[in-house]
Structure formats: C-alpha cells, structure tokens
C-alpha positions in Angstrom: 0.0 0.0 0.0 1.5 3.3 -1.3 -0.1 6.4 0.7 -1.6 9.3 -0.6 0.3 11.5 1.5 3.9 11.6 1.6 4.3 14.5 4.5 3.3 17.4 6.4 4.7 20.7 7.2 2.3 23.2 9.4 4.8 25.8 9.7 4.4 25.8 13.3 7.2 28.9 13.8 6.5 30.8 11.0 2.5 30.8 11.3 3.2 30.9 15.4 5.0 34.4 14.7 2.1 35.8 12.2 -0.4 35.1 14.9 1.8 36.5 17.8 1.4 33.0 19.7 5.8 32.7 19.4 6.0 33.6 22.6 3.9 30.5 23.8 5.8 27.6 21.5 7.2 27.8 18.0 7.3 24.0 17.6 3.4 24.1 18.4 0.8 25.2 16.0 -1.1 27.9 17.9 -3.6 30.3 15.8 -5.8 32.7 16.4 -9.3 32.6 14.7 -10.3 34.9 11.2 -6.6 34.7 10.5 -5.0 32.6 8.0 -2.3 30.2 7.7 0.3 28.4 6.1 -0.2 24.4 5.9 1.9 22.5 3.3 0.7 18.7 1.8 3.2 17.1 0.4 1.7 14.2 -1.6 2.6 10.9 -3.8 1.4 12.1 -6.9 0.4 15.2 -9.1 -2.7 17.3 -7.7 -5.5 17.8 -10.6 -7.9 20.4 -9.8 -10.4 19.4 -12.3 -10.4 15.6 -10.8 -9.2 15.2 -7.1 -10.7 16.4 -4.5 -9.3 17.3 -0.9 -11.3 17.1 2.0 -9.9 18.3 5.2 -12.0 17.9 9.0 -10.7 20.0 12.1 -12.6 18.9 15.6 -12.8 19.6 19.1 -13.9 18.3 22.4 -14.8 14.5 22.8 -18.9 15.5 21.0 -17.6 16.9 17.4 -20.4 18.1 15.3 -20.8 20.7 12.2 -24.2 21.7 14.1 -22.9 22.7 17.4 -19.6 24.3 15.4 -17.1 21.9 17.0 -16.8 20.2 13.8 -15.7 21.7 10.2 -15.5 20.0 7.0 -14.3 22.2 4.0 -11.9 21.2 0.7 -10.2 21.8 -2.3 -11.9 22.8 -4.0 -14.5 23.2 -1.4 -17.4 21.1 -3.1 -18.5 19.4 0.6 -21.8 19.3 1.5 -23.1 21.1 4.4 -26.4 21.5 6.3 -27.6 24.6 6.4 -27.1 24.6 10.2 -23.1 24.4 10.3 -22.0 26.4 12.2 -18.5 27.7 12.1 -17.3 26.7 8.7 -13.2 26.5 7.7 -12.3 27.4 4.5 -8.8 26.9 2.6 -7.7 27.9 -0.6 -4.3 27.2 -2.6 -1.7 29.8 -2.5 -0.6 31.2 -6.0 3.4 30.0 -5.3 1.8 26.5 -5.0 2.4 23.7 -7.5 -0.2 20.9 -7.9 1.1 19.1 -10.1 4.3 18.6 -8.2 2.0 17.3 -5.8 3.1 19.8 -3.2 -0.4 21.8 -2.0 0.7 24.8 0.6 -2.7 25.7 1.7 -3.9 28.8 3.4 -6.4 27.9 5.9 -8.5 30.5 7.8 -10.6 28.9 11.3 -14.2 30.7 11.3 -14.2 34.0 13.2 -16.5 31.9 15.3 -14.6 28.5 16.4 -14.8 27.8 19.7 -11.7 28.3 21.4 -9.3 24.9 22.5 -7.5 22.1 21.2 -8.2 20.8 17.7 -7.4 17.9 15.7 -6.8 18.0 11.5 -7.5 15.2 9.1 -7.4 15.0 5.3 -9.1 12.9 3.1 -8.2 12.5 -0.7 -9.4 9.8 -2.7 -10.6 6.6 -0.7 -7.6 7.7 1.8 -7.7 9.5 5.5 -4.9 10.2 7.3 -4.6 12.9 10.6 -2.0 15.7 9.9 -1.8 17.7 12.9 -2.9 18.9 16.3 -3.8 22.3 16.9 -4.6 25.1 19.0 -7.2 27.9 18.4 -7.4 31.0 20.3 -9.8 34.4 20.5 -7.8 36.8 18.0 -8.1 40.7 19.4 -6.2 41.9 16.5 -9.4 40.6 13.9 -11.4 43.3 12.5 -15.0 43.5 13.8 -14.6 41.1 16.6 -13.1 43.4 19.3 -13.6 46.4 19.8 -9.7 47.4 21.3 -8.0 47.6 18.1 -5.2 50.2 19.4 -1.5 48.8 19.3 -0.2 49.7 22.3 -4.1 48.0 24.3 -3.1 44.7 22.8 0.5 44.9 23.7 -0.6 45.8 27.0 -3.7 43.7 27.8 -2.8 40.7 25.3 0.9 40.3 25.2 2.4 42.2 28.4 3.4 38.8 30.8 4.5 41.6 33.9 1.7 43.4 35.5 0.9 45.6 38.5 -1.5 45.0 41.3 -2.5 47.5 43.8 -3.3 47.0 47.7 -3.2 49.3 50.6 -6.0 51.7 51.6 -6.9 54.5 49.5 -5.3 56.8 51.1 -1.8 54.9 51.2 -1.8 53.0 47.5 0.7 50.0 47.8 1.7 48.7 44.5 3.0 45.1 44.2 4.9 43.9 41.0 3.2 40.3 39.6 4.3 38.1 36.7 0.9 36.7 34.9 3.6 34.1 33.0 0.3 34.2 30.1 2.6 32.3 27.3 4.7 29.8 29.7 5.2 26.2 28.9 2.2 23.9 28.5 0.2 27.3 29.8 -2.6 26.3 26.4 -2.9 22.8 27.6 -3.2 24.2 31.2 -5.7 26.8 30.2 -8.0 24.2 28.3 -7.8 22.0 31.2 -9.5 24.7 33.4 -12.5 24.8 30.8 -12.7 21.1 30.7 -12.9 21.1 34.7 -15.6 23.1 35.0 -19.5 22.1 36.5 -20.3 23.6 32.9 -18.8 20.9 30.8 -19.2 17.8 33.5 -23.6 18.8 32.9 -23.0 18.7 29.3 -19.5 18.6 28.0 -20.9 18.9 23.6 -22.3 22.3 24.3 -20.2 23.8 26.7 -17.3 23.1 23.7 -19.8 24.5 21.5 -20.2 27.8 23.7 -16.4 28.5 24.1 -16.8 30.4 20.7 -18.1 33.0 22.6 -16.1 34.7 25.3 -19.0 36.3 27.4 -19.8 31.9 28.1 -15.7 31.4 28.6 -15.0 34.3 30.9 -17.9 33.7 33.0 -16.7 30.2 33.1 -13.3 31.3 34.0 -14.3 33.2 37.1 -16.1 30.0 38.2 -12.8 28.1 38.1 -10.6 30.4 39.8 -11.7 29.4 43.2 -12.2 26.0 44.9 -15.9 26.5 46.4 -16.7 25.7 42.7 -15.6 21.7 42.2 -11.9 21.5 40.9 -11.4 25.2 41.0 -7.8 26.6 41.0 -7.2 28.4 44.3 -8.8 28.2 48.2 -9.3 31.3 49.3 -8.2 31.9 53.7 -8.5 35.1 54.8 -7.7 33.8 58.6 -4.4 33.5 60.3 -3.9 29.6 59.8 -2.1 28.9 56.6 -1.5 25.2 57.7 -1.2 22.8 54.2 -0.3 25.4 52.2 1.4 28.8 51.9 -0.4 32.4 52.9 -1.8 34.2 49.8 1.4 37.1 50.1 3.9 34.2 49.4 2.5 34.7 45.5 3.7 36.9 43.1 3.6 34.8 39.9 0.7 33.1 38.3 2.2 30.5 36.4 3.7 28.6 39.9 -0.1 28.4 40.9 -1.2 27.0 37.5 1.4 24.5 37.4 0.9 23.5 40.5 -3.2 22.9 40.2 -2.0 20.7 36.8 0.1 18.7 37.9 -1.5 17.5 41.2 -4.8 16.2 39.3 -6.4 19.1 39.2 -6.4 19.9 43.3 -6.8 23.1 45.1 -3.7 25.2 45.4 -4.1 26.9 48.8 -4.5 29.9 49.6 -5.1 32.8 48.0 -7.1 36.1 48.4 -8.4 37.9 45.8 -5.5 39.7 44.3 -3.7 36.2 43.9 -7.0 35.1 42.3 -7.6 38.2 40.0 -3.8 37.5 38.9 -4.5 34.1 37.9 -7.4 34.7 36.1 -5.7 37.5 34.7 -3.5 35.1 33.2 -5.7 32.9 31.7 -7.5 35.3 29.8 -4.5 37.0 28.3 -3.4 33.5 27.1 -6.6 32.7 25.6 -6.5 35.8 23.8 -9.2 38.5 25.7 -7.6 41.4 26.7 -8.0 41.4 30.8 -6.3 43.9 33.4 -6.5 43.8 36.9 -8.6 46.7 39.4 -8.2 47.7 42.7 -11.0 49.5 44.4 -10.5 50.9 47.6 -13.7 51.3 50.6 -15.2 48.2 48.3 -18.1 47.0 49.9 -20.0 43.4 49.6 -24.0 43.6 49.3 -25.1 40.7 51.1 -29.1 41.8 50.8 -28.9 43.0 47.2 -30.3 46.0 47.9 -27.7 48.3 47.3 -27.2 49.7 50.8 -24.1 48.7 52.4 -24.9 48.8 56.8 -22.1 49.1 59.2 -23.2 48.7 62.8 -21.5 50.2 66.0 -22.4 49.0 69.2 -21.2 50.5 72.2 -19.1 47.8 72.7 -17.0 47.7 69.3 -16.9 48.5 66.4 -17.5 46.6 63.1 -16.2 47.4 59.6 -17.3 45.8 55.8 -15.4 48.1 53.6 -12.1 47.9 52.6 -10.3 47.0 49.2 -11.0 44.3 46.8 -9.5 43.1 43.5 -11.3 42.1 40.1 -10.4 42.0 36.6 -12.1 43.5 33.5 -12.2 41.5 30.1 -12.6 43.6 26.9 -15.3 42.1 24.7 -18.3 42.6 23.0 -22.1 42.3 24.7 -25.1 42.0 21.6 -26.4 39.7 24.0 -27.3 43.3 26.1 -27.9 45.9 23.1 -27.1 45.6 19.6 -26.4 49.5 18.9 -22.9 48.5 21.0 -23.9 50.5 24.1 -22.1 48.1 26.9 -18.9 46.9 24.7 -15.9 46.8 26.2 -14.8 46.8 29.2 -16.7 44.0 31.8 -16.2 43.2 35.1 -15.1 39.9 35.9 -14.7 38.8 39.8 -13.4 35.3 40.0 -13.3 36.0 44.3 -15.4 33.9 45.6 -18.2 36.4 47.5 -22.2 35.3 46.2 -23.8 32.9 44.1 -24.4 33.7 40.5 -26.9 31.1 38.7 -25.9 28.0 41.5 -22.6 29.0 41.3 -19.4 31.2 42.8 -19.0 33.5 40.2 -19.5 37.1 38.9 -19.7 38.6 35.8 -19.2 39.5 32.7 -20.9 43.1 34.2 -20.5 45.9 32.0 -18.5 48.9 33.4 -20.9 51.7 31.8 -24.2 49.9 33.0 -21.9 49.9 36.3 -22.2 53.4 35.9 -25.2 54.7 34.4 -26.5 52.4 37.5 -28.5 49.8 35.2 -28.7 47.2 37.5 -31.4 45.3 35.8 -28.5 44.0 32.8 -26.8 40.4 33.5 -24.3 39.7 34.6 -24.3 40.8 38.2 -24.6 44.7 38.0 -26.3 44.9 41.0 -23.7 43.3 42.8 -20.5 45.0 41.5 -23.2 48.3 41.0 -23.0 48.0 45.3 -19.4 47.5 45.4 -18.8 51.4 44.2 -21.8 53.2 44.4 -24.1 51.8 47.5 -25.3 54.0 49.7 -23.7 53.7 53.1 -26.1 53.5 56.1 -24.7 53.4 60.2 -26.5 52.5 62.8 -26.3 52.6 66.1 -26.8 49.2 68.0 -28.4 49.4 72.0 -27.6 47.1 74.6 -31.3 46.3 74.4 -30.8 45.4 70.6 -32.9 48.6 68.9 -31.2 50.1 66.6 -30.9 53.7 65.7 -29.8 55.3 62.4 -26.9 58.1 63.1 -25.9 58.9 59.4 -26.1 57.6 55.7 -23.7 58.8 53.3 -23.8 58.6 49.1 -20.4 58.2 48.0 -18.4 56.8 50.2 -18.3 53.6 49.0 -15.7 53.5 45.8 -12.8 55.4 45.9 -8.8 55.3 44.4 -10.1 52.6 41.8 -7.2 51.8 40.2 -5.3 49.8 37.4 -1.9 50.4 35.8 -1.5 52.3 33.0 -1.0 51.7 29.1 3.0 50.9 28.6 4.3 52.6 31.8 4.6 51.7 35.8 2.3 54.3 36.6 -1.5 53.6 38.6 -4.1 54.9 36.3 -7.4 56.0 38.4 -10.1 55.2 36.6 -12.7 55.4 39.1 -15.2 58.0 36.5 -15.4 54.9 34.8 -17.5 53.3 37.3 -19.1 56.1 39.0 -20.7 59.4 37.9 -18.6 62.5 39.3 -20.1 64.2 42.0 -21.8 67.3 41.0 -21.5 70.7 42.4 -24.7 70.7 44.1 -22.9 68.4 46.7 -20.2 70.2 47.2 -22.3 73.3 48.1 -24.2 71.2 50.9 -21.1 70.2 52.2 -19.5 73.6 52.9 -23.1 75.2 54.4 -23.1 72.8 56.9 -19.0 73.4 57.1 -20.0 77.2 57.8 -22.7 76.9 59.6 -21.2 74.4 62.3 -18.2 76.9 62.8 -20.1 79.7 63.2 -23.1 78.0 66.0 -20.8 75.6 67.9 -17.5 75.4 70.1 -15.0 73.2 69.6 -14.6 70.0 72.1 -11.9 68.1 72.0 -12.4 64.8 73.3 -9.4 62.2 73.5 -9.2 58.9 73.4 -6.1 56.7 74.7 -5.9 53.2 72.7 -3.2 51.3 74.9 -0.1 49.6 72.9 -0.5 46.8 75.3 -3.7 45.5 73.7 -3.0 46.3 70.6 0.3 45.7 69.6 0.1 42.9 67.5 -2.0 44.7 65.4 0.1 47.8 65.1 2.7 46.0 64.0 1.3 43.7 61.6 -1.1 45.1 60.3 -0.8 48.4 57.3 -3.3 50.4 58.7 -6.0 50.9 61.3 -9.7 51.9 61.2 -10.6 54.5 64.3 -14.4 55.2 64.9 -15.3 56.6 68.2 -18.9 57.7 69.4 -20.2 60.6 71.5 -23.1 60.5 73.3 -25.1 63.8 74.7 -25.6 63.0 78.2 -27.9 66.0 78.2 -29.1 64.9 75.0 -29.1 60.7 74.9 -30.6 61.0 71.0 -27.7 63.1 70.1 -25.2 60.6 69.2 -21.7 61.9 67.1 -19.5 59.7 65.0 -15.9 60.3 64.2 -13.9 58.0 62.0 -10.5 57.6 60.3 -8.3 55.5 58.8 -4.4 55.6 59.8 -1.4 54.5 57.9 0.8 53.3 60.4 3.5 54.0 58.4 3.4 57.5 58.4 0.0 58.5 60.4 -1.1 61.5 58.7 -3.2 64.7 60.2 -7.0 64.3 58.6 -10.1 64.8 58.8 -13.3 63.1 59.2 -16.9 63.7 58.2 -19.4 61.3 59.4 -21.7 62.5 62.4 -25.7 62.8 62.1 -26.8 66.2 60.7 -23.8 66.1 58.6 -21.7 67.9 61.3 -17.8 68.0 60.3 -15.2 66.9 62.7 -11.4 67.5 62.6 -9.1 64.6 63.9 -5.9 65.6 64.9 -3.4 61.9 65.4 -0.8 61.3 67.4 1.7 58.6 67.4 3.5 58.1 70.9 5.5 54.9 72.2 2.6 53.2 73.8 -0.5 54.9 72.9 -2.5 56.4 69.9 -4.1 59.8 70.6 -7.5 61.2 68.8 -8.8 64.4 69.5 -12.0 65.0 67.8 -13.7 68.7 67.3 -17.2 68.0 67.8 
C-alpha cells in the first residue's frame, strides 16, 4: 500500500509568529481565529484540480459536530456538502506559489471568526484515503477586525501580550503597588488553560455544548471566574482570609501566576491553597490574556460586599466595638463585545469579571461578565451581576447605632463613600491609572455646596470640644505591627441629650499617620481629627 500523503509541514514557527502565539511555542501550532495560515501537503502524486478532491475535518472536544460548530469540514476545491445549520465553517484555498502538479499543495487555511476556542485535531481525506495531519490550537484573535472592539497597538501589547503586570493594595489613602508576573505564554500554559474549561461544572452537565459555547467569550470568561476558586468543584485556588495557613502557603507568598497554575495541573487538578483575591484576579488574569481576551486587573478601595442586594451597604456600632465591611477588593475586567445586552454597541468593552469567591451567580461562585458603563449609568437590571459590583462602588452607606437592648438607631447615611482610588496600571508605563469616573458618575456641584453650608454653619453656631481617646499599645500591639493600617471610629453620646449621638472615623497609615479629617456625624456635622503617634499609645482628639 502506497499512501496518498507523503508529508506534512504546518509551519508551526512561521504561522506561530504571524499570529503572535511565538512567545507560547514555536514548535506548536497555535492560531488565532479569522486569521490565515500556512499548511503544506506534500503528496505521492500530481494534484488535478479538475479531478481530485481534498477534503480536510478539524474537531474539538470529545462530541464533534458541524451543528454545534465543533466540527468543520471544507476542501479543495470546497465542493463538501453542508447542512444549512453548520456552524463555524473553515475554509482553505491554494496559495498562488503553490504547484499541484508537483503534488506539493501549501494551503492557506483561515478557522471561522466563530470557532470555539481549545485544542483541535486536522484530518485530510483525498481519494478513498484519511490520514490525521496535525494537532492544533485555536485562540480568540483581538487583532481581527470586527470582533473586538480594542483595536489600538499599544491596548493589545498591553492587555494581550504584556506577561509583567501591576496590582495595587493598601488603603486608598496609602496606595501599595506590588509587581506580579501573569507568565500568560509559559510552557504547557494552552494545555493548562484548556484544562480549566474542561474542569468546570459547565462541561461535566453537558461537556458537547459547553465546547460548543467557548466560541463565545462572554460563556468562557464567565466560566473562568467560576474556576478560579475552589468553592466551585476542581477550582484553581482556596481562598483563607484567617491566620492559619497550615497545608499550604499564605496568599502574600504569590507573586507569579504561572507557579499556581502549574501546580493545580500537575497534582490532578487539586486546590492550590491559599489565595485572596488579588492572587485570584492574577490568575485569572492570566488565563484570559493567554486565551486571547484582553484582561487587566482593578483595585477598588472602601469596596463593599451587598449581602441583601439592595444596594445599601450597613455598618453597625455598638457601644461595645466596632465593626467594619469596607475595605479593598480586586477584580479583573475583560474587553469584549455584549449584543447579547444591546445591539447599537452600548455596553462593549470593558466588563467586570470577579473570580473571588463572594455570592452565588446562577448556583454557582462566580460574577460577571458586568459591564463597566451599566456599572455606571446604574442599570442594575442588565446580567451579569450589575447589582452586585453596582453595590461594590456606588451603594449608599447606612450606620447604625446598635443598643444594649438590641434597637437600633440610624446616626448617618452617606452617598459616596463607598468607591474610591479605583485603580489599574497604566498603558505601557509603571504608573497607577485611576479610573474610578469609569465606574461612577462625578459628583456634582450641588454636593459640594451642601457640604460647605453645613462646614459654615457648624463653625459659626458651635465650640469646639476636644475629646481624646487613649488606645493602649498593650492591647493592641500585634495589630500595630502587623497590620498596614488601622480603622478608628469613636462615638459621642449627649448625656444631656441621649438622641444626640456623634461619630468620628479615620483610617491611619501606620507607616506615616497622617493629620485628617473626618466627616461622618448625624446632621452632617464635620469633625477635625488631629493623630498622634507616641511609644505606647495612639491619641485622637475629635472637634465635635
């Protein structure tokens, strides 16, 4: 028996470079979808148009079919017959250099704009013959016309192709940036990255159409954010935000995805513990960058969790202590496309993607896509989870005062505090980029002008009082020295008046405790806190 087919030559480096995938493998063939490239048969005999046929198959996932798109036959020349419902249809054509009747065909083959995303397999067929020629890799392509909307250079080199990234912690007031390697094109990092897809609850219910729906990367990066996490089955990372880091390694030992990745592969797919959610917003980071959706990583500072869904974040004092729900927390955004929302293009781009595990979404830990501008113009009615991240930087804050007897007794609500310093690094520099009038409507001028009445008319009708209040080293010296920064509230109560409860609060950098001030007190009253560092004791004197 004398084959058909003599050899192969996909022009793995050469096509790799075209579809900037180099940096992943140039022995691999890795290509990005709507782009063409090079594939050479090299075959026993002359070529003849006008009698032979060659019929090529690519599939993916264990279910291949031409209805569901995971399946594409096309030839040449292309005379196969199709349903009408195939979905996702290759197509190849001979390049003019090529000569047939050498029998050498170099092919340009293009995948559909709309192939899912993953590992593929290609046959060819000529005559009664079939042999399998190669095993690819397809990824989204942010660089194809029409099917993202970031089509700026220097965006893809940053939120494509950039493997070093920023990620910023702290408190808003004292913005601590930390350096972290996302490691997007490391070894076997495609393989890895299909491996998450193929772990998820998604595919295990019904593994032919979630293969189908990685085409789209609304389905994959909602899919993603379930992964990241380990309260989802076989997710990447278990979160700790305790003190116990026993069986694994505290979430600041990480400053590199790829280790984390690696890791979770090669242990069958088990839980890499711990992380919090900047380690898990770097991972997932990663993953989208490799599978080719543009992805950077956010910071917002006094973030607060909506357990209620109403949109009103409550913090309660008692006159016991003191409990906070606001501080920082880490997402990602994913640049992609949302008809699914409006078709005139009106919440494209940027979406919020949280893979930190906080609420349910659909049965499962995960949040997002959410659109940044429905974030802001506050449509909270729009999937996925606007509400949610809409409470994270906008909610109304509420206090309350909690009494021994348990009632409870509203002192002060506030609009905007919640949201503040959001943050990102910039296009092609070091620098932190705020882009927190992405999320959130500026504050107009008729605040401001409510906010110095009451500054004038609390000067000019009441004395100052200074109060202070001793917080002994003794007690809390484990937490000056470990910790970056403290939260100080202290209440007043009117014994002439016992309704007439004051609040001052502020946040210190131990590092280098600034002078502030502090505005949170019913009937908008305005306090100034003066702080004092000593050897064993924190002063506050409030004005009230």
């Amino acid at each position: 028996f004398i084959s058909a087919f003599i050899g192969v030559d996909p022009h793995s480096g050469s096509n790799n470079i075209d579809h900037r995938t180099s940096e992943i493998s140039l022995k691999e063939l890795i290509v990005r979808r709507g782009q063409p490239f090079k594939f050479t048969l090299k075959l026993a005999k002359p070529f003849k148009l006008a009698l032979d046929e060659l019929i090529m198959t690519v599939k993916t996932g264990d279910h291949p079919s031409e209805d569901l798109g995971t399946m594409s036959r096309f030839g040449v020349p292309d005379k196969v017959q199709r349903l009408p419902s195939a979905k996702a249809v290759w197509k190849a054509e001979l390049q003019r250099s090529t000569a047939p009747e050498t029998g050498i065909l170099t092919l340009s083959i293009t995948p559909s704009v709309d192939s899912p995303v993953g590992e593929y397999t290609m046959s060819a067929r000529l005559g009664e013959e079939e042999r399998a020629l190669a095993n690819l890799s397809v990824l989204f392509n942010p660089w194809c016309p029409g099917r993202f909307l970031i089509s700026a250079q220097k965006l893809q080199k940053e939120y494509v192709m950039n493997e070093q990234g920023i990620i910023y912690k702290g408190v808003d007031n004292y913005i601590a940036p930390i350096h972290w390697d996302y490691g997007q094109f490391e070894q076997d990092m495609v393989s890895i990255c299909v491996k998450i897809l193929d772990c998820s609850i998604k595919h295990k219910q019904d593994p032919a159409k979630d293969v189908s729906a990685r085409c789209n990367a609304i389905y994959v990066s909602r899919v993603i954010t379930s992964m990241i996490n380990s309260e989802n089955e076989g997710g990447i990372l278990k979160g700790n935000w305790g003190n116990d880091f026993r069986g694994g390694v505290s979430p600041t030992h990480w400053s590199s995805s790829y280790p984390i990745l690696k890791n979770w592969f090669n242990a069958c797919f088990c839980s890499v513990k711990y992380g919090q959610c900047w380690v898990f917003s770097g991972v997932m980071c990663s993953v989208m960058r490799l599978l080719g959706i543009p992805c950077r990583v956010i910071t917002n500072y006094q973030s607060a969790h909506d357990t209620n869904k109403n949109l009103i974040i409550e913090t309660y004092f008692a006159d016991y202590g003191v409990r906070e729900k606001e501080n920082y927390h880490v997402w990602v955004e994913g640049w992609m496309r949302r008809p699914d929302l409006a078709k005139d293009g009106r919440y494209d781009g940027w979406q919020v993607l949280d893979p930190t595990p906080q609420e349910k979404s659909d049965g499962m830990f995960c949040c997002g896509p959410a659109p940044v501008s429905a974030v802001r113009n506050g449509d909270t009615h729009l999937k996925y989870d606007v509400p949610f991240v809409f409470a994270e930087v906008n909610a109304d804050c509420i206090t309350w005062l909690v009494k021994r007897d348990g009632s409870q007794v509203k002192i002060h609500s506030e609009d905007h505090r919640i949201g503040q310093s959001i943050s990102t690094k910039a296009i092609g520099t070091s620098k932190r980029m705020d882009i927190t009038n992405s999320y959130k409507q500026k504050e107009g001028g008729r605040f401001f002008h409510i906010y110095i009445y009451f500054l004038i008319h609390f000067f000019l009708f009441h004395p100052d009082l200074i109060i202070p209040i001793l917080v002994p080293y003794s007690r809390y010296q484990k937490l000056m020295i470990d910790c970056e920064s403290m939260n100080i509230s202290a209440m007043v109560t009117d014994q002439r008046k016992k309704n007439h409860v004051f609040l001052a609060e502020n946040r210190i950098v131990l590092m280098n405790p600034p002078i502030g001030h502090a505005c949170c007190v019913e009937w908008a009253k305005i306090y100034r806190m003066a702080i004092y560092l000593e050897k064993k004791n924190v002063i506050f004197k409030n004005s009230v």
